[in-house]
N, C-alpha and C positions, 0 to 999 in steps of 0.2 A: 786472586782477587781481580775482578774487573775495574778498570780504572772509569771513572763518572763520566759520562759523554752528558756535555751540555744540552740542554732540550735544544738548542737550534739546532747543532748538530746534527739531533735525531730526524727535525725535522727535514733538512736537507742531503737526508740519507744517505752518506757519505764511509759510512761503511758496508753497504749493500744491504739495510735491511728492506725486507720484503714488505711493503705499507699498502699494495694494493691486494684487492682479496684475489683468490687462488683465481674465480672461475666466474668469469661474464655470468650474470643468472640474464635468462630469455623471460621475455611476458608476451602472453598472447593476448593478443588484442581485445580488448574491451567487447566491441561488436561479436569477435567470434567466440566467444567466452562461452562454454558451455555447461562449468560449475552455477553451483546454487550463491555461492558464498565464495569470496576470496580472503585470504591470511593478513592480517594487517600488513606487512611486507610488501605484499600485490596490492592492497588494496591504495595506500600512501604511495605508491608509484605512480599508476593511473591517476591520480589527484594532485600529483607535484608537491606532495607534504612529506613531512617524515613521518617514518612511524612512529613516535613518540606525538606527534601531533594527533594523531588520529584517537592512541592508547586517549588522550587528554580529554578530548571530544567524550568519549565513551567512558571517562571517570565523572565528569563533570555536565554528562549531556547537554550540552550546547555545542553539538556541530550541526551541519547540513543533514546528514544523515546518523542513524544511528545503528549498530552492530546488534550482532546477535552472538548471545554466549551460551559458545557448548565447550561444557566439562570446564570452565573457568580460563575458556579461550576465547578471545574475539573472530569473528566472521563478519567479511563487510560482506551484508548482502549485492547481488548483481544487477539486480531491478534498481537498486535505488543508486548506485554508482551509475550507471548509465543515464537512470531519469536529471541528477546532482549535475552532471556533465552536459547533458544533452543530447547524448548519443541516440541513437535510433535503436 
């Protein structure tokens, strides 16, 4: 039986757990983007949101822009992430 580690504990990671994720993820640049659509993931990076922010936008249609669902998955499209931002 494991003995309780207090949540500050946990958070001061004092037994080595591993809290950050495995593996840096890369995004390519907005401008050179050559998808149709990005994963909400990429898309709330590019935008400085989370993606829970985005999901909510797309539950509730009141954001800037709005998603397209395929198979009951979000897709931010890339015309309108750029236009949103101002990219060229």
């Amino acid at each position: 039986m494991h003995p309780a580690i207090p949540v500050r504990a946990m958070f001061n990671n004092p037994e080595g757990y591993n809290m950050e994720p495995n593996e840096t993820k890369r995004y390519t640049a907005l401008v050179t983007e050559t998808r149709a659509a990005l994963p909400t993931d990429e898309a709330a990076h590019h935008l400085s949101r989370a993606p829970q922010t985005l999901r909510l936008w797309a539950c509730l249609e009141n954001g800037p822009l709005r998603p397209i669902r395929v198979h009951g998955r979000l897709a931010w499209p890339v015309a309108e992430l750029r236009r949103v931002l101002g990219v060229a």
